[in-house]
C-alpha positions in Angstrom: -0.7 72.2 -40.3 -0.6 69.4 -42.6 0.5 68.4 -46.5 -2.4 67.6 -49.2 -1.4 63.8 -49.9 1.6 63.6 -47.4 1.8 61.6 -43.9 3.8 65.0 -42.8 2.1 66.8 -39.6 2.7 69.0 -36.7 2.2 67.0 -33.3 2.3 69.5 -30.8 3.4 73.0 -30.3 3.9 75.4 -27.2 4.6 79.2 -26.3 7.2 80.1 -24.2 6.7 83.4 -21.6 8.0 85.7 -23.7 5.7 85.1 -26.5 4.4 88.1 -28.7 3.6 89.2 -32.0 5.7 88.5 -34.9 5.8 87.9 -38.8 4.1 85.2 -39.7 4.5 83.0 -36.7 4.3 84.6 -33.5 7.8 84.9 -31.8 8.1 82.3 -28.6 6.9 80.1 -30.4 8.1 76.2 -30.8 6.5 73.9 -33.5 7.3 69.9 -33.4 6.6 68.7 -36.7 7.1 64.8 -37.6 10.7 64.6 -39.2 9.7 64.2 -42.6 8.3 68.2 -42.6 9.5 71.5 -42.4 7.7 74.8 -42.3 10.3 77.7 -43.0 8.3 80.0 -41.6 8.2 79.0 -38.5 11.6 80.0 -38.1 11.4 83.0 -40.1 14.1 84.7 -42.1 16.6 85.8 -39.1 17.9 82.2 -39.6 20.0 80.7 -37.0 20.0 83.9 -34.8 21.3 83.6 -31.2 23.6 84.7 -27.9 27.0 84.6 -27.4 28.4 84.9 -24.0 31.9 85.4 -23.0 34.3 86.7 -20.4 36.9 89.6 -20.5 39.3 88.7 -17.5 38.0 92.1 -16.4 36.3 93.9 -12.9 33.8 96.6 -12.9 36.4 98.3 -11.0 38.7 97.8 -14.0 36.5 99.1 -16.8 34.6 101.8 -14.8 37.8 103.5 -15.1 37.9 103.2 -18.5 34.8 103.6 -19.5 35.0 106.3 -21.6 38.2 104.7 -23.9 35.9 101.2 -24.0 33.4 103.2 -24.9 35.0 105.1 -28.1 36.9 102.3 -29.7 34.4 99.7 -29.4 31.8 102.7 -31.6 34.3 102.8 -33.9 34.6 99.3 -34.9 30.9 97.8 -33.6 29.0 100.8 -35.0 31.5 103.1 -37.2 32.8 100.3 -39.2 35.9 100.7 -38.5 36.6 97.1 -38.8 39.2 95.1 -41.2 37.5 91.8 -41.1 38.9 89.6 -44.7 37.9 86.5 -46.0 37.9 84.5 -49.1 35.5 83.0 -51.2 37.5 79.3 -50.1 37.4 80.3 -46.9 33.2 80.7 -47.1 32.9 77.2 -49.4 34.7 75.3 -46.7 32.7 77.1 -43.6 28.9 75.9 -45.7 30.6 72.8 -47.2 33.0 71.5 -44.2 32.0 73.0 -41.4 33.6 75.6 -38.5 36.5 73.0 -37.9 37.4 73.3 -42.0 37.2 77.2 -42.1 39.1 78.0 -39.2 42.1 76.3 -41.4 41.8 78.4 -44.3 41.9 81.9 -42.5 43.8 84.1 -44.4 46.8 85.7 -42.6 45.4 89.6 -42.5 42.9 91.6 -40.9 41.6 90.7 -37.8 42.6 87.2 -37.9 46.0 87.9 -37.4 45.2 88.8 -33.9 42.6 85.8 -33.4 44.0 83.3 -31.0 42.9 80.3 -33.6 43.3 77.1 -31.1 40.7 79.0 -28.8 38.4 79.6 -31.8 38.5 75.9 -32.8 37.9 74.7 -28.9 34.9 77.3 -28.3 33.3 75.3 -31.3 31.7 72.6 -28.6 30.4 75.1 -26.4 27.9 76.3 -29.7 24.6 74.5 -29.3 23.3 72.9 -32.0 26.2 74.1 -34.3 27.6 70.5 -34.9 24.0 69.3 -36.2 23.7 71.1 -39.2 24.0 69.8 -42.6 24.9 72.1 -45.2 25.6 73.5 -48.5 27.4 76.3 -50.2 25.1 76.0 -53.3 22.5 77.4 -51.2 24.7 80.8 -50.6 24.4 83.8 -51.8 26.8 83.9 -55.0 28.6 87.5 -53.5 30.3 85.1 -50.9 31.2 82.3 -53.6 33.2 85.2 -55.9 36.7 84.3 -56.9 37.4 87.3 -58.7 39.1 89.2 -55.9 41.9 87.2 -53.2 39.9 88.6 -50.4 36.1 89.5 -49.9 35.2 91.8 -47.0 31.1 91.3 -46.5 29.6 94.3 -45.7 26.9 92.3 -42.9 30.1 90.2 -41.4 30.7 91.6 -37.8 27.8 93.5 -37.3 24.5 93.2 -34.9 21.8 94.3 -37.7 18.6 96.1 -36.3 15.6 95.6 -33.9 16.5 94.2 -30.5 19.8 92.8 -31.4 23.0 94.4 -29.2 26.4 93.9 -28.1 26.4 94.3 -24.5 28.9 94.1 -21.5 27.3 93.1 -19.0 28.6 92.5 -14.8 28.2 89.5 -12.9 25.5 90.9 -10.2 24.6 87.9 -8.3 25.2 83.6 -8.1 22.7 81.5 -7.5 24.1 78.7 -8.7 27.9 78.5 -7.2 28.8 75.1 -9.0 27.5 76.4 -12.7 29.4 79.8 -11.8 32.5 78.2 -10.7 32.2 75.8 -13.8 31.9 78.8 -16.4 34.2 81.2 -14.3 32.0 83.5 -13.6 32.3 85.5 -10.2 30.5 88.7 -8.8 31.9 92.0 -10.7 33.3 90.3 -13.6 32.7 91.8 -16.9 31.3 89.6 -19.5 30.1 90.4 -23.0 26.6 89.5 -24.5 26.5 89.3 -28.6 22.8 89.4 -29.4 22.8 88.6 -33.7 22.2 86.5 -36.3 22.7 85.7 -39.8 21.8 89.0 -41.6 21.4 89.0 -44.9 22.4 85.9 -45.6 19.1 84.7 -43.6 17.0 86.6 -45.1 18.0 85.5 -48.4 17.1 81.9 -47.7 14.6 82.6 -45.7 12.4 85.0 -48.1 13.6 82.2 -51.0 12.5 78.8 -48.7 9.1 81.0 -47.6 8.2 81.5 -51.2 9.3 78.2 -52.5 6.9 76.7 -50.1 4.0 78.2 -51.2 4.8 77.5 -54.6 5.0 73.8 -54.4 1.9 73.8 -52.7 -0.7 71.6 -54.8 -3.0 72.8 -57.2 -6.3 72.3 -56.9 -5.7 72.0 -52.8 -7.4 75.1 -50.7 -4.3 76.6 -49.3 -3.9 77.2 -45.5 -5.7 80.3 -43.7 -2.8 80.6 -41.8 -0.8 81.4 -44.5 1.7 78.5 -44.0 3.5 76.4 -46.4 5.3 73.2 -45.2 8.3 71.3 -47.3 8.6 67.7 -47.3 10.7 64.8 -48.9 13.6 65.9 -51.0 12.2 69.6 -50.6 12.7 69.4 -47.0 15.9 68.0 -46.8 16.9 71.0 -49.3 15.8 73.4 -47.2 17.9 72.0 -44.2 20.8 72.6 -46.2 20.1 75.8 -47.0 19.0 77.1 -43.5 22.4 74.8 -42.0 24.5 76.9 -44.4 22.9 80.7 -42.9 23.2 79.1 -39.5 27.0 78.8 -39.7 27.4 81.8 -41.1 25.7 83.2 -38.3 27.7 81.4 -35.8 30.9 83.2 -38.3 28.8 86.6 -37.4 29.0 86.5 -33.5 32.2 84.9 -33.6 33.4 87.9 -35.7 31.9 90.5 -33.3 33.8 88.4 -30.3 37.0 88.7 -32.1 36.6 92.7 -32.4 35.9 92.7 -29.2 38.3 90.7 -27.9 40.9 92.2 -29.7 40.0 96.1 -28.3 40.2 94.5 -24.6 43.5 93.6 -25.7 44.9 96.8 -27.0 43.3 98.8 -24.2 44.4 96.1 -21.1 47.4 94.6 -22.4 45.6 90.9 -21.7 43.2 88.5 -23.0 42.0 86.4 -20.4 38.4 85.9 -21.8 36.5 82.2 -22.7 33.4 81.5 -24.5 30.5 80.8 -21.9 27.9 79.5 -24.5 26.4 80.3 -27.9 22.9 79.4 -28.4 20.2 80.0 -31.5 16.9 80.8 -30.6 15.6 81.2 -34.7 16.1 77.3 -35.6 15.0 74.2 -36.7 16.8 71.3 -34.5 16.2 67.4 -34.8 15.6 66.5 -31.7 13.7 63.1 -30.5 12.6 61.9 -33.9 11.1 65.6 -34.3 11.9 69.1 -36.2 11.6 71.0 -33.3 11.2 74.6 -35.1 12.1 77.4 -32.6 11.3 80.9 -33.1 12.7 83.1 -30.4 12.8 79.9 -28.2 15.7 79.0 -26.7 17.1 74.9 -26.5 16.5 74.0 -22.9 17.7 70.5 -22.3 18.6 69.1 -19.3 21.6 70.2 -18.0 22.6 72.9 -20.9 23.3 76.2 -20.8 20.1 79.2 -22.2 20.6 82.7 -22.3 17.7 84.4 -21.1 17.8 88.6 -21.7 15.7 91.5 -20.2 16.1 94.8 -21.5 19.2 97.4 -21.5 17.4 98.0 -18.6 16.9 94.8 -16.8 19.1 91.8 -16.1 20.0 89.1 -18.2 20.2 85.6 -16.4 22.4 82.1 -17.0 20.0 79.2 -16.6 20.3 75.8 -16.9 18.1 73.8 -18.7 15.8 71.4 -17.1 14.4 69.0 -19.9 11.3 69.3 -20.0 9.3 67.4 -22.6 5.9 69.3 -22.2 7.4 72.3 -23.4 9.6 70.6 -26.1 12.8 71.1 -24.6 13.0 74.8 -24.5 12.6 78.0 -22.8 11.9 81.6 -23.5 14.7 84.0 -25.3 14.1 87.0 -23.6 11.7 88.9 -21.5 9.6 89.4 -24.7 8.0 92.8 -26.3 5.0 94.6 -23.8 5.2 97.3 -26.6 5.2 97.8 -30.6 8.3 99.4 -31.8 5.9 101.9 -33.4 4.3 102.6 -29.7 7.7 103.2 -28.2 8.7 106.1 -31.2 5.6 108.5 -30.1 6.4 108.2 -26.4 7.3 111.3 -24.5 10.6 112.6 -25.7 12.1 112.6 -22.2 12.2 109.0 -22.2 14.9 108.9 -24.6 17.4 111.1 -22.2 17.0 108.2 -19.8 20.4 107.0 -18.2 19.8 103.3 -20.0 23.9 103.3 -21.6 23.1 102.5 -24.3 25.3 103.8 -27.4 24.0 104.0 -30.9 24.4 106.2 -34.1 19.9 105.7 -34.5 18.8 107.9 -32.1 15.1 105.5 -32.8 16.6 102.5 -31.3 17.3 104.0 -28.2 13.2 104.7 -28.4 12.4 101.5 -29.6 14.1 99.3 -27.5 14.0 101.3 -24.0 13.4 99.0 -21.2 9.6 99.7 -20.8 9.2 98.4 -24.4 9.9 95.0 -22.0 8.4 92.8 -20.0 10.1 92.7 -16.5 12.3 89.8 -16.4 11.6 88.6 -13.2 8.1 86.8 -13.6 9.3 85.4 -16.9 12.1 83.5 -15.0 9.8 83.0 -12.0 7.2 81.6 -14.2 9.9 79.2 -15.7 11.1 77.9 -12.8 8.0 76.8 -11.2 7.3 75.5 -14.2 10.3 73.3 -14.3 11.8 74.6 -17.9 15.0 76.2 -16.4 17.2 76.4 -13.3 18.8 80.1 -12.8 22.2 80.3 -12.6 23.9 83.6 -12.8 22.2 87.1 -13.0 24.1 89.8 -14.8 23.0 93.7 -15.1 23.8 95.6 -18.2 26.8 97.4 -17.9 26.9 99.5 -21.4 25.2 98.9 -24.5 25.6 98.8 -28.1 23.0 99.2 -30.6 23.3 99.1 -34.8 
């Protein structure tokens, strides 16, 4: 696409493997637009959303024998809201204004931050990708997190996975391929990790819908507007909605590490240790400058030379560890997930058998365990193949899903 009256273009765009129908813009998709343009929709409204690995210190041995106690106090607090998770309206101005660094100092003393080891949080902040790049605003926030009319705010979205295809998943270390990346992330066969699948909730959606209409408002009379339905930002515009779409994409780095935390902090009641690290976090729903370029990612994954991607099948499939290769023709990414074979709506009038499958997966929607069954998937497999010969990614690590949660 292009602007009436503005330099502003795209130069090239791609499709990663996993690429299937979406809003809008089709999801696998990757859009390099000169660095004077944006086009919010090409990101969508599920700003900034991403994977979050990290270990437990635990076996398989270990929590197959505890399955059932893992099982019921991570419900309660992932999916029965049984979570105390506080924050303050200072504490949200200095995450969009400061930065991850500036809110991890003004943590209140309650809740579950009085069992958050806070050095760890502040050191995992360099394994985000992307995170650092952001500028940002809390102007462009919604005004519920800015309140200063109560000590302590407790969002309703903060610590939760939200809908669709987005989980909490332990997952076990099935196979290495990769001994030097395994050994460097300390991951060995039979460990238990945990995969947070999430994004910035509400919060994104509130920019997004906002940036998506703004867009097409600006757009200039008397000019035929695009078929595709479309609308790109430039100039000051632009830059505003960069602000806007950096302040949801820290709050949904705040989102996953919140669901870590909980997580974390069950391992440690039930085991009596916390052993765990952060692997990587890395968006797949963003806008990145990256070689003079907005390179606009929507279920893509960053794939540059030598960093880490998360790369998901289904609940009933294996997720892999790959390395990024670099490559240029495919603007420095790779697919974030196996990708849809079926429509949500499909998957609801299969045969009702399907749903008493042995997936383990736990929910309180009976229509997500039908929506997001593993042959609503593409097998895994050829998508990693396919990346491989193609010289995106480098495999690393495969893990198998262990038990899964879905909101």
């Amino acid at each position: 696409m292009k602007l009436p009256d503005h330099p502003g273009y795209v130069r090239q765009t791609c499709a990663t493997p996993d690429f299937h129908p979406g809003n809008g813009v089709p999801v696998g998709a990757v859009v390099a637009s000169t660095p004077d343009l944006v086009i919010p929709a090409a990101i969508g409204t599920d700003i900034s959303c991403g994977m979050r690995l990290l270990t437990t210190g635990l076996t398989l041995e270990q929590a197959e024998a505890n399955k059932d106690v893992i099982t019921q106090r991570l419900t309660q607090v992932l999916l029965q809201n049984e979570r105390d998770v506080p924050l303050s309206a200072q504490a949200f101005t200095a995450l969009f204004d400061g930065g991850p660094a500036d809110y991890v100092s003004t943590l209140p003393s309650a809740g579950l931050w009085t069992r958050t080891n806070i050095p760890r949080m502040v050191q995992e902040i360099d394994r985000c990708i992307g995170l650092n790049e952001h500028n940002s605003h809390s102007r462009y926030a919604p005004p519920a997190l800015l309140a200063t009319d109560r000590a302590l705010l407790r969002d309703p979205c903060l610590g939760t996975p939200g809908s669709g295809n987005h989980f909490i998943e332990l997952q076990v270390v099935d196979s290495v391929v990769d001994r030097h990346v395994a050994w460097q992330q300390g991951l060995k066969t039979g460990d238990i990790v945990v995969m947070i699948h999430s994004g910035s909730r509400d919060v994104g959606f509130y920019v997004g819908r906002r940036w998506m209409d703004r867009a097409r408002a600006e757009w200039p009379a008397g000019h035929k507007h695009p078929q595709s339905g479309l609308y790109g930002l430039a100039g000051g515009l632009a830059e505003e909605y960069l602000q806007a779409m950096g302040m949801a994409a820290r709050y949904a780095w705040l989102n996953r590490v919140t669901i870590a935390e909980m997580v974390r902090v069950c391992f440690a009641d039930l085991f009596h240790q916390d052993d765990s690290h952060l692997v990587v976090d890395v968006p797949h729903n963003i806008i990145l400058r990256e070689h003079e370029m907005n390179i606009h990612r929507k279920g893509a994954t960053p794939a540059h030379a030598g960093a880490l991607a998360l790369i998901p099948g289904s609940m009933g499939d294996y997720t892999w560890l790959a390395v990024g290769c670099g490559n240029s023709e495919w603007l420095w990414s790779c697919s974030h997930g196996a990708g849809r074979s079926q429509r949500r709506q499909a998957m609801r009038s299969r045969a009702t058998e399907e749903s008493t499958l042995p997936w383990q997966c736990v929910t309180l929607r009976e229509e997500r365990r039908l929506e997001e069954a593993p042959a609503a998937y593409k097998d895994i497999a050829p998508v990693i193949e396919a990346q491989q010969e193609a010289g995106l990614i480098q495999p690393a690590v495969r893990l198998r899903p262990w038990l899964t949660f879905k909101g």
